[in-house]
Every structure is written in structure tokens, then in C-alpha cells.
C-alpha positions as CSV (number, residue, x, y, z in Angstrom):
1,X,2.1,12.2,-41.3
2,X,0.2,11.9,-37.7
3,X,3.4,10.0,-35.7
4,X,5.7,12.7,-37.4
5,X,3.4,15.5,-36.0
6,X,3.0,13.4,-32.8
7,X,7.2,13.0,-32.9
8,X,7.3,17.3,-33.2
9,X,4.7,17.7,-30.3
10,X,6.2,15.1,-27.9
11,X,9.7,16.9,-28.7
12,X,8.4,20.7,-28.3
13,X,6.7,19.3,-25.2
14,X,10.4,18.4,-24.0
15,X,12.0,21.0,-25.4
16,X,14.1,21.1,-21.9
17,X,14.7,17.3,-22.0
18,X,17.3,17.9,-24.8
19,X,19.6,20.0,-26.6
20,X,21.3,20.2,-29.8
21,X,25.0,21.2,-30.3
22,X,26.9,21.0,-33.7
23,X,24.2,19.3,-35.4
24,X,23.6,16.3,-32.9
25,X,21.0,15.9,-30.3
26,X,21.7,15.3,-26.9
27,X,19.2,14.2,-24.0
28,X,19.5,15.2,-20.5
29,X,16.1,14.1,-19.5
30,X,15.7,10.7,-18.4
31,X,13.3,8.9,-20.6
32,X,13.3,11.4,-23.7
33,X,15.6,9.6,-25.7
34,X,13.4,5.9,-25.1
35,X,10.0,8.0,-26.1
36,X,11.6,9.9,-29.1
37,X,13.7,7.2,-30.3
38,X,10.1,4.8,-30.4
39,X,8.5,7.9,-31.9
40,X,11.3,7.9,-34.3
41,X,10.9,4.6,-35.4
42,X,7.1,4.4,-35.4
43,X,7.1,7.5,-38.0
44,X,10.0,6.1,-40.0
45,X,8.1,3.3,-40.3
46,X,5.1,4.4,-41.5
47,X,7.1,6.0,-44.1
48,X,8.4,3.1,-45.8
49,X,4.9,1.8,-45.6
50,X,3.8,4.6,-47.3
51,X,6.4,4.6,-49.5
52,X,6.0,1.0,-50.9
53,X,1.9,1.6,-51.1
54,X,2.5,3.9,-53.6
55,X,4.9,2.3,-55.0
56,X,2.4,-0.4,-55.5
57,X,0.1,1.8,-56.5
58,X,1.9,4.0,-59.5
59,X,2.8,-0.3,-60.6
60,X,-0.8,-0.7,-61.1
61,X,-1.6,2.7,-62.1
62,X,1.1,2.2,-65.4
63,X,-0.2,-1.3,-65.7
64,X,-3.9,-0.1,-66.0
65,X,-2.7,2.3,-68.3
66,X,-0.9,0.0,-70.9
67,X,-3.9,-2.0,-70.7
68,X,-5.8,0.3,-72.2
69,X,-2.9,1.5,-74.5
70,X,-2.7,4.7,-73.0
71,X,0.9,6.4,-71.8
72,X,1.3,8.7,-68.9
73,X,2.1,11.5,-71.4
74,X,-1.2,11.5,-73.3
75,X,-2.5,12.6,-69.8
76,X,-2.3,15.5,-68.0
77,X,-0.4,16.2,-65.0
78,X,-3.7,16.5,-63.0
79,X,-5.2,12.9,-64.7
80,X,-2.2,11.7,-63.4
81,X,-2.9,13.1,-59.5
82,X,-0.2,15.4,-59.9
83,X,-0.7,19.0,-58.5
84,X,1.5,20.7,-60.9
């Protein structure tokens, strides 16, 4: 969540180093589109890192669970991390 907040500051920072028109965004600044498109890449990435940890985690999570015979419904949402 930190490099997508860093992506937002670096871009309001800019703000005059690019524009948007009809949904795309176009740079005028030189060396804006370098730093957001690394930015951009670096958050993405973390993402999909994120992404496949929890994957990995819910996987062990169910497998823990049938171990012990129990199924995600006999808990509650909040057993289960969920907020609601």
C-alpha cells in the first residue's frame, strides 16, 4: 500500500508534469513518465506479491482447517478475519 501512496504523492507533486485528456495521461515534463512508470511497476508489483501471499495463505488457512475437520462455515466471519 506504501509505493501506491508514494505513486499518488510523486504524481500530486507533478501535478504540472502531466495532463489527462479523454481518459489517457499525457506527460509534458521530462522525466515524469520514467519516475511514474517505475513507480507504477514497483506498486504493481507488490500487488501480485501480495496477492499470491494470501493466496498462500487462505491454502493453508483451508488446509489447517480440514485437518482439524472443521469448514469455513462453522466459523464466523470474524474467526475467519473477515470484517463483515
Amino acid at each position: 500500500m506504501g509505493t501506491t501512496i508514494d505513486l499518488y504523492d510523486f504524481m500530486i507533486a507533478n501535478s504540472t508534469g502531466y495532463s489527462i485528456r479523454g481518459g489517457k495521461l499525457y506527460f509534458k515534463v521530462d522525466g515524469v513518465k520514467d519516475e511514474f512508470l517505475s513507480r507504477q511497476s514497483n506498486a504493481i508489483a507488490l500487488h501480485k506479491d501480495f496477492l499470491k501471499a494470501k493466496a498462500g495463505f487462505d491454502d493453508n488457512r483451508k488446509n489447517n482447517l480440514d485437518k482439524l475437520g472443521i469448514s469455513p462455515t462453522d466459523l464466523t466471519p470474524a474467526q475467519l478475519g473477515k470484517l463483515k
